[in-house]
Every structure is written in C-alpha cells, then in structure tokens.
C-alpha positions in Angstrom: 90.6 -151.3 -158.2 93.1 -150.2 -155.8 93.7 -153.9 -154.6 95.2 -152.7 -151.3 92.2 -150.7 -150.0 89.1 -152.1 -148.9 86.1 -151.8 -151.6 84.1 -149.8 -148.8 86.8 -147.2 -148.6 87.0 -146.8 -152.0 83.4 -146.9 -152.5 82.9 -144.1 -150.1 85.7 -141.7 -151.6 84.0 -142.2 -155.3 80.7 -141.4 -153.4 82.3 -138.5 -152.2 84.5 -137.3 -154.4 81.0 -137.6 -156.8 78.9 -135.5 -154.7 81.7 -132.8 -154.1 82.2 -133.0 -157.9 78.4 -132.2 -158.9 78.3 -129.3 -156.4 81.2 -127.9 -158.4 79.0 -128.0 -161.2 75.3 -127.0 -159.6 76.7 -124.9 -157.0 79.1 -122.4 -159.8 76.3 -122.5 -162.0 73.5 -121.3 -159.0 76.3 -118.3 -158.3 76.8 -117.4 -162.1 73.3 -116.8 -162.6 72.7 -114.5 -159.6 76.1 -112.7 -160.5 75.6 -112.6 -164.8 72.5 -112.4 -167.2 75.0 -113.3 -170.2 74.5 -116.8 -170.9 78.4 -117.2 -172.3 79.9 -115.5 -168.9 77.4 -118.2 -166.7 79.0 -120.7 -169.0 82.7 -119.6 -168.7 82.0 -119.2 -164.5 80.8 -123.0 -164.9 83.2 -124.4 -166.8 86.3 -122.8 -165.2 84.9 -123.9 -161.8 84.9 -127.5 -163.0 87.8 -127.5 -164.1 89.7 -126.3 -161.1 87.6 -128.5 -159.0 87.9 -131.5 -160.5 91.7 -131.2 -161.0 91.7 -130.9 -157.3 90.0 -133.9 -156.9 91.9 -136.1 -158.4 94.9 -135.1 -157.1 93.6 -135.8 -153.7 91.7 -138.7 -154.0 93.1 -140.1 -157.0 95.7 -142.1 -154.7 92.7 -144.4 -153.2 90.2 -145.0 -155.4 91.5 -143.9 -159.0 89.3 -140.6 -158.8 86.7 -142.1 -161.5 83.5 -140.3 -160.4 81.9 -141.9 -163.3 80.7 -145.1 -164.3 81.9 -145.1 -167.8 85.6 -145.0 -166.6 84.9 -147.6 -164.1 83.0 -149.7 -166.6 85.8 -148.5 -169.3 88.5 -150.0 -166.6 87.1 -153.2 -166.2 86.8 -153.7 -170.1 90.5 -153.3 -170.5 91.6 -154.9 -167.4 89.0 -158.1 -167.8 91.4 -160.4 -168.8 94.9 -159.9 -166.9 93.4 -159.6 -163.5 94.8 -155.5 -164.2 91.3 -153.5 -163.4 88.5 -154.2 -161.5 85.6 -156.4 -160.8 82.1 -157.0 -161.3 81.8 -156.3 -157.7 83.4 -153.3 -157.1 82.0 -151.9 -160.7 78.0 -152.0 -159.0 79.6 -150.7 -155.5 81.7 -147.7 -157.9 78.4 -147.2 -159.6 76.0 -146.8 -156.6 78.7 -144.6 -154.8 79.0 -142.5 -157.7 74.9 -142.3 -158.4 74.0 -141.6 -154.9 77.0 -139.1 -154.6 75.9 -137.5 -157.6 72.4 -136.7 -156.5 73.5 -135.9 -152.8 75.7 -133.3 -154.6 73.1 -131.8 -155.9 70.8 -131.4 -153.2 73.9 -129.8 -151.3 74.5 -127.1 -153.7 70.7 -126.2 -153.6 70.9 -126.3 -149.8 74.0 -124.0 -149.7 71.8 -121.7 -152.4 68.9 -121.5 -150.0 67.0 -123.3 -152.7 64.5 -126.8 -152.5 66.4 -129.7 -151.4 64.9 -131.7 -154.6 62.5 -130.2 -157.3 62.8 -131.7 -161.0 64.9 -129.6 -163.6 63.0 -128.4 -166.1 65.9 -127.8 -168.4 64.6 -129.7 -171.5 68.1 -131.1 -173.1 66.3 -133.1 -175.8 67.5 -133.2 -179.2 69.3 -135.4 -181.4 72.8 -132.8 -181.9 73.4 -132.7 -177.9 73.0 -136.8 -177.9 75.7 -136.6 -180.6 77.7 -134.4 -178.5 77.4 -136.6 -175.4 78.9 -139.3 -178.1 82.1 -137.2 -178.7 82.3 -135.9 -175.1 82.6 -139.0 -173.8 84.5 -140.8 -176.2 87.1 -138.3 -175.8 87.2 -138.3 -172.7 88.1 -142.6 -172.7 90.5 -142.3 -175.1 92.5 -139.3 -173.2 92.3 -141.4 -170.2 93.0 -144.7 -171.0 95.4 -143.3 -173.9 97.4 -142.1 -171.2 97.6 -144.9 -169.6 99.4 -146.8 -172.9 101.9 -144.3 -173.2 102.9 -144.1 -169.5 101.7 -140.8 -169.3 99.3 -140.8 -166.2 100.7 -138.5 -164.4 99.2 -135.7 -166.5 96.1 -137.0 -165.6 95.0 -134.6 -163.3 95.4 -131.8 -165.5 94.9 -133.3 -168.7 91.8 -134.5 -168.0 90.3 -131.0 -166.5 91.3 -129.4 -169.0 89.4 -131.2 -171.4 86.4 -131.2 -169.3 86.9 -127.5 -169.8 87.0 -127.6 -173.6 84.3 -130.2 -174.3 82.1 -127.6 -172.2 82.3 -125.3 -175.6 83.1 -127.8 -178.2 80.2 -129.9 -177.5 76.3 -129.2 -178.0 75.6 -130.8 -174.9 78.2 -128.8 -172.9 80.1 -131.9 -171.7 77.9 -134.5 -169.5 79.2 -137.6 -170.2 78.5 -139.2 -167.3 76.0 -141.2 -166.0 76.0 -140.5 -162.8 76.4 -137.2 -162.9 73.7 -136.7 -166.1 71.3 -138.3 -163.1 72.2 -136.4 -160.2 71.6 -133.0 -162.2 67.7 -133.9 -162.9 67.4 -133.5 -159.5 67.9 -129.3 -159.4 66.3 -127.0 -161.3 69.0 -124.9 -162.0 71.5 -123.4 -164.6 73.4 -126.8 -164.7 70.2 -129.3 -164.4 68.8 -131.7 -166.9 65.0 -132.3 -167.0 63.8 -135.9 -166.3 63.3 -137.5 -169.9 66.4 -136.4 -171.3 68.4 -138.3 -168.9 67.9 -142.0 -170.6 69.0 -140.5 -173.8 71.8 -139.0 -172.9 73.0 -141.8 -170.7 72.5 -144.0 -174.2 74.6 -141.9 -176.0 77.4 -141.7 -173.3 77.6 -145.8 -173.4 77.8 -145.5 -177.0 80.6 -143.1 -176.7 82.6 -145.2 -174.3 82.1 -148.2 -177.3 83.3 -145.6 -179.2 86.0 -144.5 -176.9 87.4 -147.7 -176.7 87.4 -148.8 -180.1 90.1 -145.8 -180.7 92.3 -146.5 -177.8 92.7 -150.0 -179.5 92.9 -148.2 -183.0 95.5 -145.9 -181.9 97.5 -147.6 -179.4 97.0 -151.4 -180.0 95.7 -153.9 -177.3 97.9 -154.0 -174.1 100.4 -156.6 -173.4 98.4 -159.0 -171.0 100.8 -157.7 -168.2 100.4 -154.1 -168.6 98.1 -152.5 -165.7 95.3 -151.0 -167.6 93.5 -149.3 -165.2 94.0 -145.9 -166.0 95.4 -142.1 -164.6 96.7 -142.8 -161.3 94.3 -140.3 -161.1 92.4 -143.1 -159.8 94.6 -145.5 -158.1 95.4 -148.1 -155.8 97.7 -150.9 -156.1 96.5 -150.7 -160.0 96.0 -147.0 -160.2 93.0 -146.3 -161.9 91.3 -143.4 -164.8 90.6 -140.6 -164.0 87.2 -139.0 -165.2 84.3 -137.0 -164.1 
C-alpha cells in the first residue's frame, strides 16, 4: 500500500503491529480477571486497554504500513482502490493477511507466556449464537464505513483516535463485544482466557465479519458516493505509505 516501502517491511510491521495488538486484548483481559470477579469491570479493564493501545499503534506505525491489523481493511482497501491503481494489490493483500494471521496468534501465545499460562491450549469460550454473529455484522460494518468515510471527507487524520474510540464503544454496543476481525477472531482461539473464542465459533464469526465489510462498503458508497477515479482511497493515514492507508484493528 505504501508504494514507497518494500512489501516485506510492511508486511512485518502489520505482523507486528497484529501481535502487539492481540496482547493488548489477551494480556488486559488475563490481568482483569486476576484483579475483578465483576464481569462489567473485566470488560471495562479490556476495553479501555484496547483502546489506548490501539490508538498507540496507529500513530506509530500507521506511517509505514497504514496500521490495518486486519484483513477486512486491507481487503476493504483494495475494493476501493481496484481500479485507479490508489490501494493495494492482490499480492500484498495475501502477504497483509498472513502477517496479520500469524501476528495475531503469536500475540496470543505472548500474553499467555507473560501470564505464566500454556503457550497454546484451545479457548473454550463457546461464542455461538446467531445475535453475536449479528453483532460481528454491525461491528465491522461500522468500523469500514468510519474508516473509509474518513477517508472521503479528508478527515484521516482523526483516524487514530476516531477509530479507538469506536473500538471502545462497539465493545458494549455489540453482542459479540467487537471482533470484527479475522485475524484477530483466529488468533484468540488459541488462549483459553477472558478474551478467547472457542474453535467452532471462529468460521462463523469470520462469515459474518465479511458480510459486514459488504455491508460496510455498500454505505460508504451510499453516503459518500463513489470516489473520483483520482482520489487515493486507501484509507486513515493511519495506515499509510505513499497512499496512506485505513486504519482498523
């Protein structure tokens, strides 16, 4: 995406900027549950953590890769940008999506290494129901339409915090408390913790967040129109390069 540095470069800061992302998320949620028994405090620890952390992020390493950490921005990037050269490849979408996948699950098995816990054991958090796919819908969808709508109105440089913040929100507004994102939906089956995801949940929920980034996209042409074939549609500079990128987690 970032036309002036190399793929691997910005292949390794998605990996890493991934894993560092999902340790935010296991690692607060490890620490809230030795420090709470109330489920909403846990949740409020969690969510605040992620939010401060991923803002972070994307401030610093927004700049080289466009701070997507999740495939649904990437693929959400090279939608819009498909046909004025503006957002990325095929190529670098499958090196985005590895980085992220393999970043995710690393992440994981730090936080449970930090925690003292098993490098790998299955969640057994059974997230299966019909509501929390529907909230993985809106959670995502949202989050593509904040994105990429602030990318039509100029606006990218609230990126950073706009999009945390929302993260933040969609963790109470949502049933699912706010996946929606591949990657990151995959790396949390691998800890059996507060913030993990058991096994056969994860192809459903991964359904529902490609849905919700049809459904994402459909509004940013709804409410903002199709680009101008010259506009740069690759989203938040909160992901950038030459064509600064989205921002997502």
């Amino acid at each position: 995406m970032t036309a002036t540095v190399p793929l691997g470069r910005r292949a390794a800061v998605e990996f890493v900027g991934t894993g560092a992302l999902v340790t935010v998320v296991v690692g607060s949620g490890i620490q809230a549950v030795e420090l709470s028994q109330d489920v909403g405090v846990r949740l409020l620890a969690n969510s605040l953590a992620t939010v401060f952390g991923l803002g972070v992020l994307i401030l610093l390493l927004g700049p080289v890769s466009g701070a997507h950490f999740n495939p649904t921005v990437t693929l959400a990037a090279w939608w819009t940008g498909r046909r004025g050269g503006a957002g990325p490849g095929l190529r670098e979408v499958a090196a985005y999506a590895v980085a992220q996948t393999t970043g995710a699950v690393g992440g994981a098995v730090l936080a449970d290494a930090m925690f003292g816990g098993p490098l790998v054991r299955w969640s057994t958090h059974d997230r299966w129901a019909p509501q929390l796919w529907l909230g993985e819908v809106v959670a995502t969808a949202g989050r593509i339409l904040l994105i990429f709508g602030l990318a039509r109105v100029g606006r990218e440089r609230f990126a950073p915090v706009a999009v945390a913040a929302f993260i933040g929100a969609a963790y109470w507004f949502t049933s699912s408390t706010n996946f929606a994102n591949p990657a990151v939906t995959i790396g949390r089956a691998f800890t059996d913790t507060f913030a993990g995801i058991a096994p056969a949940p994860v192809l459903p929920f991964i359904a529902a967040q490609l849905v919700g980034l049809t459904a994402g996209l459909g509004l940013v042409t709804v409410l903002f129109g199709r680009p101008a074939p010259a506009v740069s549609e690759e989203v938040v500079v909160p992901h950038g390069d030459q064509h600064p990128a989205p921002a997502g987690r």
